[in-house]
C-alpha positions as CSV (number, residue, x, y, z in Angstrom):
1,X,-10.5,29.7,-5.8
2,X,-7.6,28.6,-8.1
3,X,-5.5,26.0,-7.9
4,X,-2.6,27.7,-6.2
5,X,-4.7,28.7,-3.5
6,X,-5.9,25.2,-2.9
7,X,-2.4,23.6,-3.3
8,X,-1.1,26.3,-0.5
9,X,-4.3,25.5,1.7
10,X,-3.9,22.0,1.3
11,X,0.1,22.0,2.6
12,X,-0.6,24.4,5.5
13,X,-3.4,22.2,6.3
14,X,-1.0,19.1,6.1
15,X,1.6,21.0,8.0
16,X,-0.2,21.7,11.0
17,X,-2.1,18.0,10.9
18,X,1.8,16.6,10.8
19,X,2.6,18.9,14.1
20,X,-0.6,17.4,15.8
21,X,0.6,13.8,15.2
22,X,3.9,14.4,16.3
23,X,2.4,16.0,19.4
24,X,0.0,13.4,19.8
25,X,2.7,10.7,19.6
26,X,5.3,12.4,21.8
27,X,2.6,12.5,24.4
28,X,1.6,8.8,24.4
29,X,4.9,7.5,23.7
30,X,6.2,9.5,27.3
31,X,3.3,8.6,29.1
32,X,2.7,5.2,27.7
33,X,6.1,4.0,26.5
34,X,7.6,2.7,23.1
35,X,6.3,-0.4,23.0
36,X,2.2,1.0,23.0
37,X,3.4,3.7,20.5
38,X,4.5,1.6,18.2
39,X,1.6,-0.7,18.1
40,X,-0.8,2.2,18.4
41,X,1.0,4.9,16.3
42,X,-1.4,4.7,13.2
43,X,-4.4,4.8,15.1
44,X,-3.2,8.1,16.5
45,X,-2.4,9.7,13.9
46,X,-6.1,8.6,12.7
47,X,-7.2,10.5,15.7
48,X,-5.5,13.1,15.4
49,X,-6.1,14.0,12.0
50,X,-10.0,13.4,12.5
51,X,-10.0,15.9,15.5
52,X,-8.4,18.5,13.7
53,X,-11.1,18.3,11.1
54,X,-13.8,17.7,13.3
55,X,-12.3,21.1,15.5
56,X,-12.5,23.0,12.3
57,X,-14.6,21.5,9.2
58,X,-17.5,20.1,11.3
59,X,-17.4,23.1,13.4
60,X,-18.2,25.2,10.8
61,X,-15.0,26.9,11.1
62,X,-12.1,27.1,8.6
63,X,-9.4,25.3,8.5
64,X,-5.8,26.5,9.5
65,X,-4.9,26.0,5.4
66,X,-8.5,27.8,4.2
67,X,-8.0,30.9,6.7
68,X,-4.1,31.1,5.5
69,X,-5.2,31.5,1.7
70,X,-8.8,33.2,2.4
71,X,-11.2,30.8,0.8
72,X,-13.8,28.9,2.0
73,X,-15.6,26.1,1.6
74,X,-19.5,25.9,-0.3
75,X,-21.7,23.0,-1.5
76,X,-22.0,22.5,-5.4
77,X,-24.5,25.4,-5.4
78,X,-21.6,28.0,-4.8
79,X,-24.0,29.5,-2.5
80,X,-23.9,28.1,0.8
81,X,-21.6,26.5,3.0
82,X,-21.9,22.5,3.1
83,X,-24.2,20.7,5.5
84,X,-23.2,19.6,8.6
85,X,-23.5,15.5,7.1
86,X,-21.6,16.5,3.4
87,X,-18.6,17.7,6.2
88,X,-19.4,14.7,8.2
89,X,-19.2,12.5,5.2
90,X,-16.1,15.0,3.8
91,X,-13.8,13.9,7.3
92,X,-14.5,10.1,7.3
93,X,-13.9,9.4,3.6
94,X,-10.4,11.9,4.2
95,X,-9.4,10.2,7.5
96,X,-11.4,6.8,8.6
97,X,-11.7,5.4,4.9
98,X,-8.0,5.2,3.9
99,X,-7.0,4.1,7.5
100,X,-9.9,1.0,7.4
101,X,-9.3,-0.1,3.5
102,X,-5.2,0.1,4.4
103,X,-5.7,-1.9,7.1
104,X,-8.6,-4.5,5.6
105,X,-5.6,-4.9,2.7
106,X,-2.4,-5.2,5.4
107,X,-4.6,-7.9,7.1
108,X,-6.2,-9.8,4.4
109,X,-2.6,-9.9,2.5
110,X,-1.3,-11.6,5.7
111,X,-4.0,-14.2,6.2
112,X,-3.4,-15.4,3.1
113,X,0.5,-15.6,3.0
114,X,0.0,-16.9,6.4
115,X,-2.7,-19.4,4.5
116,X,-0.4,-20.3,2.0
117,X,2.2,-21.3,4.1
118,X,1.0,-23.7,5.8
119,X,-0.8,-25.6,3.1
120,X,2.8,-25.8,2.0
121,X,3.8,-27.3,5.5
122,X,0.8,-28.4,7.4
123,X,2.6,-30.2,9.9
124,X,4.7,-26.9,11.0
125,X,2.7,-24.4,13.4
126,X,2.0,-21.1,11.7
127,X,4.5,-18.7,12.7
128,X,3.4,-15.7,15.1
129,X,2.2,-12.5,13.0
130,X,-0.1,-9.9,14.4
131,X,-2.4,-9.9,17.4
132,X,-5.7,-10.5,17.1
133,X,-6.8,-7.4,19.1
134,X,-9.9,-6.0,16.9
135,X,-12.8,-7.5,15.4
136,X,-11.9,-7.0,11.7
137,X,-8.9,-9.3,11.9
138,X,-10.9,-12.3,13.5
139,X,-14.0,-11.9,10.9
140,X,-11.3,-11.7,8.0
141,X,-9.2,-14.8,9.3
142,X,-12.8,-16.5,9.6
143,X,-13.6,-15.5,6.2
144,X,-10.2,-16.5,4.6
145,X,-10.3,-20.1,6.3
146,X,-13.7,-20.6,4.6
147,X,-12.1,-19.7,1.1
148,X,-11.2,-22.4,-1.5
149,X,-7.6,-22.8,-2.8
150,X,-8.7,-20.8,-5.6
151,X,-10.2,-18.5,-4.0
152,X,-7.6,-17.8,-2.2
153,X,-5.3,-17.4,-5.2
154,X,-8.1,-14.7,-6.5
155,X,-8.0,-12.6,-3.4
156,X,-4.5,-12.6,-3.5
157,X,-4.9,-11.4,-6.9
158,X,-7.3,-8.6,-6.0
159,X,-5.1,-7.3,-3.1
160,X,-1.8,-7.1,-5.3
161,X,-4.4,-5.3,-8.0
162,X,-5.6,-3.0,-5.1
163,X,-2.8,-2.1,-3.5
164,X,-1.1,-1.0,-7.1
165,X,-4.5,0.8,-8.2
166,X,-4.9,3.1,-5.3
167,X,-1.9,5.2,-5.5
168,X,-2.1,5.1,-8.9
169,X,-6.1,6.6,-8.6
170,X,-4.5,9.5,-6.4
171,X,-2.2,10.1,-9.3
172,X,-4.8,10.4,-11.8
173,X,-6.8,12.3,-9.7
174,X,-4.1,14.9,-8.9
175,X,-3.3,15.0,-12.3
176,X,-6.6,16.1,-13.1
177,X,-7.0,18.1,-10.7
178,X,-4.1,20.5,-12.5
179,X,-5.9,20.4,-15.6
180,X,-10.0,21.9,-14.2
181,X,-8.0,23.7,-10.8
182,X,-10.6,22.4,-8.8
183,X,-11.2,19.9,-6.1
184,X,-7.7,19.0,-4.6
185,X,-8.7,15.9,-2.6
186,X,-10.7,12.9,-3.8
187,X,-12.6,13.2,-0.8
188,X,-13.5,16.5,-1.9
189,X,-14.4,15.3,-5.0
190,X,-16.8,12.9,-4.1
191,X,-18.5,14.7,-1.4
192,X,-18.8,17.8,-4.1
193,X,-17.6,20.3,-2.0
194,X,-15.5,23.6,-3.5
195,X,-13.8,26.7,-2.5
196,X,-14.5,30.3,-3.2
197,X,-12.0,33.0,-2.5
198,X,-13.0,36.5,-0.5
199,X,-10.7,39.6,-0.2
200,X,-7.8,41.0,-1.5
201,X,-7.0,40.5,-5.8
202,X,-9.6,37.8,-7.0
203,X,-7.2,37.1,-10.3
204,X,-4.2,36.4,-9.0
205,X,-4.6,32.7,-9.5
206,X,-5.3,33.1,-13.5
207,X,-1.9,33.9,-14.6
208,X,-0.7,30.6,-13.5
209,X,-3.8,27.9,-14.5
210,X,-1.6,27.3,-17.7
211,X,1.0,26.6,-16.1
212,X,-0.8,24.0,-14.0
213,X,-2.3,23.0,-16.8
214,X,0.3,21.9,-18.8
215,X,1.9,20.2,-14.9
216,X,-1.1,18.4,-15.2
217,X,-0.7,16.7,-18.7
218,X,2.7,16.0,-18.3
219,X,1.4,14.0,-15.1
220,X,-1.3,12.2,-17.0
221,X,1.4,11.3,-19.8
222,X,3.5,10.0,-17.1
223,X,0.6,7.9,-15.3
224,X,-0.3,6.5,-18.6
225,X,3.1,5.6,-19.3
226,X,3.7,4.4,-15.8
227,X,0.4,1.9,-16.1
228,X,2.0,0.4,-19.6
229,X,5.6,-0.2,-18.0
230,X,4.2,-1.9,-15.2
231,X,1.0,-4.1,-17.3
232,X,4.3,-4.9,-20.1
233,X,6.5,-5.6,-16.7
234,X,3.7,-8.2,-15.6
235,X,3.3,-10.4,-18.4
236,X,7.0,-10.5,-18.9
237,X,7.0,-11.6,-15.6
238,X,4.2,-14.2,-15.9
239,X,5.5,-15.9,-19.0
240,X,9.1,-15.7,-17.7
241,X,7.7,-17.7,-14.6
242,X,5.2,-20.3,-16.7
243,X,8.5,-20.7,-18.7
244,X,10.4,-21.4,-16.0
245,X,8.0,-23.7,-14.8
246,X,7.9,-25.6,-17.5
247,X,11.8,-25.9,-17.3
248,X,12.0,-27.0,-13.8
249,X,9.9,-29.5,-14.0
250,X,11.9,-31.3,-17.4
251,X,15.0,-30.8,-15.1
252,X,13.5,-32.1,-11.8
253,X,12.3,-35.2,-14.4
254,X,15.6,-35.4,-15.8
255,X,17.6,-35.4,-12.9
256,X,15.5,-38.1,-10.3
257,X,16.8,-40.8,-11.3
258,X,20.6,-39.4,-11.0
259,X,19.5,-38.0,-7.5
260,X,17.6,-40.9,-6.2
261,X,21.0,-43.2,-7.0
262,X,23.3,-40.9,-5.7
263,X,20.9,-41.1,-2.4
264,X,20.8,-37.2,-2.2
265,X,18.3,-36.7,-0.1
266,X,18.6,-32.5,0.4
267,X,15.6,-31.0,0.5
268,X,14.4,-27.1,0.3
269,X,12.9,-26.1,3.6
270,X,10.9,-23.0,1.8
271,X,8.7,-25.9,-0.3
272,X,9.4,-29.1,1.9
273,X,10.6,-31.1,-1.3
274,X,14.0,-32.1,-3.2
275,X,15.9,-29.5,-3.9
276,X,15.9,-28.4,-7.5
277,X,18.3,-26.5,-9.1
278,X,20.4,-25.3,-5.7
279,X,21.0,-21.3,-4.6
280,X,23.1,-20.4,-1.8
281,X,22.4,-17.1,-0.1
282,X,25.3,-15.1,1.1
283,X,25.3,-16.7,4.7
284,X,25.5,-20.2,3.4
285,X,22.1,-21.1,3.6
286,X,20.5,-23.4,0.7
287,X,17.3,-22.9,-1.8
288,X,15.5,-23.9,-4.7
289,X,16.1,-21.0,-7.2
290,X,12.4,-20.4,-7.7
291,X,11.8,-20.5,-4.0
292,X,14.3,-18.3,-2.8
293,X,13.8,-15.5,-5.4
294,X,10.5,-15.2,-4.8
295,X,11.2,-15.2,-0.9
296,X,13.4,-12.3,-1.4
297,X,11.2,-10.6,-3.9
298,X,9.0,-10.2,-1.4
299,X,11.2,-9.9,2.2
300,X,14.6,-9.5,1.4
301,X,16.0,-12.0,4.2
302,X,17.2,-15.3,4.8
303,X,14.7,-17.5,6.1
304,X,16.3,-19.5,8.6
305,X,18.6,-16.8,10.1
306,X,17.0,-13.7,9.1
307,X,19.9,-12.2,7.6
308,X,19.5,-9.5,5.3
309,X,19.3,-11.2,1.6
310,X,18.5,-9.1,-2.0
311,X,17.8,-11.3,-4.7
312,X,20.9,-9.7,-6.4
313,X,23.1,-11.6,-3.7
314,X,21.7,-15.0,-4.5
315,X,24.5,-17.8,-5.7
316,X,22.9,-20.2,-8.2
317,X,25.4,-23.1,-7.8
318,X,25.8,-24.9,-11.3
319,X,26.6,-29.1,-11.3
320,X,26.4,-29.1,-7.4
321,X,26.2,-31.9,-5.7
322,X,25.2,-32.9,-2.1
């Protein structure tokens, strides 16, 4: 089977798994309500998705996609179908895998903001984030509370790492999948399993493999371009930040003893400590400059009133004075 076949059979196939969720969610949102949808909605569309394969694949029966373009699925010997545990193995790295490591990284990401921020105010309650309602978020909680400062400052590392990697593996992987016209998914990919198309004109495919092809190296040309922006955009970003650093501090040095006589006791209530070098936000609110940018780097609101904030908005205010 060529690549066009497997691109159509892998949109019908996303098609019809789209119409399922939405059915799905319509259903539990009119019996259920909003509230349960909402909080549930990825964990249906999990469900979903995995009895659609498990009503086809696992059956032993092709999928809506497959049976659209007339191909059908065989083990790396091109001469039998899979086995009932490669399909087994096919569905939960296509479904269960990305929905558990998505949801490891949401969580572990929000233990250790949630970490962070109160070793930066340990006399203010941690503010409410999500219910612990499964297992995995109490063992990673427990396991992030048993982490060093350090530690913690790796695994935040590795999660931003992550969390950039991944899409940028599906890239590469698509990309080469244009370039050999074989195995569409990564799950696919790992699990070895192929297509081989029956009936009708068995070379209509070839006259367009150059063509996807030459798709495929301009999508590896971009990905590698793509990777060098953002590795150049990261150290500009870390020495830009160790620079300004190293500039705050000689200010906040500078400028103690002309605070501390003036009795200008103003303080930042993102870092809990004198005020350095003053941003307003557009409703009035006050900031260190390092604080606040990185606040709104990240969620682009105030954080006292929640109002929406970019970090284009922000006011530094120049020789201010309490």
């Amino acid at each position: 089977a060529g690549p066009a076949r497997l691109v159509r059979c892998g949109q019908k196939d996303e098609l019809y798994r789209a119409g399922l969720r939405s059915g799905a969610g319509t259903a539990l949102r009119g019996l259920a309500g909003a509230r349960p949808w909402l909080q549930w909605r990825r964990e249906v569309e999990l469900l979903s998705d995995v009895a659609y394969f498990v009503l086809t694949t696992l059956s032993g029966y092709q999928t809506l996609g497959e049976e659209y373009v007339n191909i059908i699925q065989v083990d790396p010997s091109k001469k039998k179908v899979p086995s009932f545990l490669r399909r087994a193995l096919f569905i939960a790295l296509h479904t269960v895998v990305p929905y558990c490591l998505e949801k490891a990284l949401l969580h572990l990401e929000h233990e250790l903001q949630m970490e962070a921020e109160q070793s930066r105010s340990p006399e203010n309650p941690p503010a409410l984030g999500f219910p612990s309602r499964t297992l995995i978020r109490s063992w990673i909680r427990k396991q992030v509370g048993e982490l060093t400062e350090q530690q913690k400052k790796t695994a935040s590392q590795v999660v931003y790492v992550l969390k950039q990697s991944i899409p940028l593996l599906h890239r590469l992987h698509l990309a080469v999948f244009y370039i050999q016209g074989t195995f569409y998914h990564l799950s696919k990919r790992i699990t070895g399993i192929s297509y081989l198309h029956f009936g009708g004109v068995q070379g209509e495919d070839q006259s367009i493999r150059s063509s996807y092809k030459f798709l495929g190296i301009i999508s590896l040309f971009h990905l590698l371009l793509t990777v060098g922006v953002q590795m150049y955009s990261f150290k500009q970003q870390q020495r830009a930040r160790h620079e300004w650093r190293l500039h705050r501090n000689l200010a906040h040095q500078h400028s103690t003893s002309k605070e501390a006589a003036a009795g200008c006791q103003s303080r930042c209530t993102l870092c809990l400590e004198e005020r350095r070098h003053s941003t307003a936000t557009p409703c009035g609110h006050l900031f260190c400059w390092e604080c606040i940018t990185a606040w709104c780097n990240t969620r682009a609101e105030c954080p006292l009133c929640r109002e929406k904030c970019h970090p284009q908005k922000l006011i530094y205010l120049r020789h201010y004075q309490m």
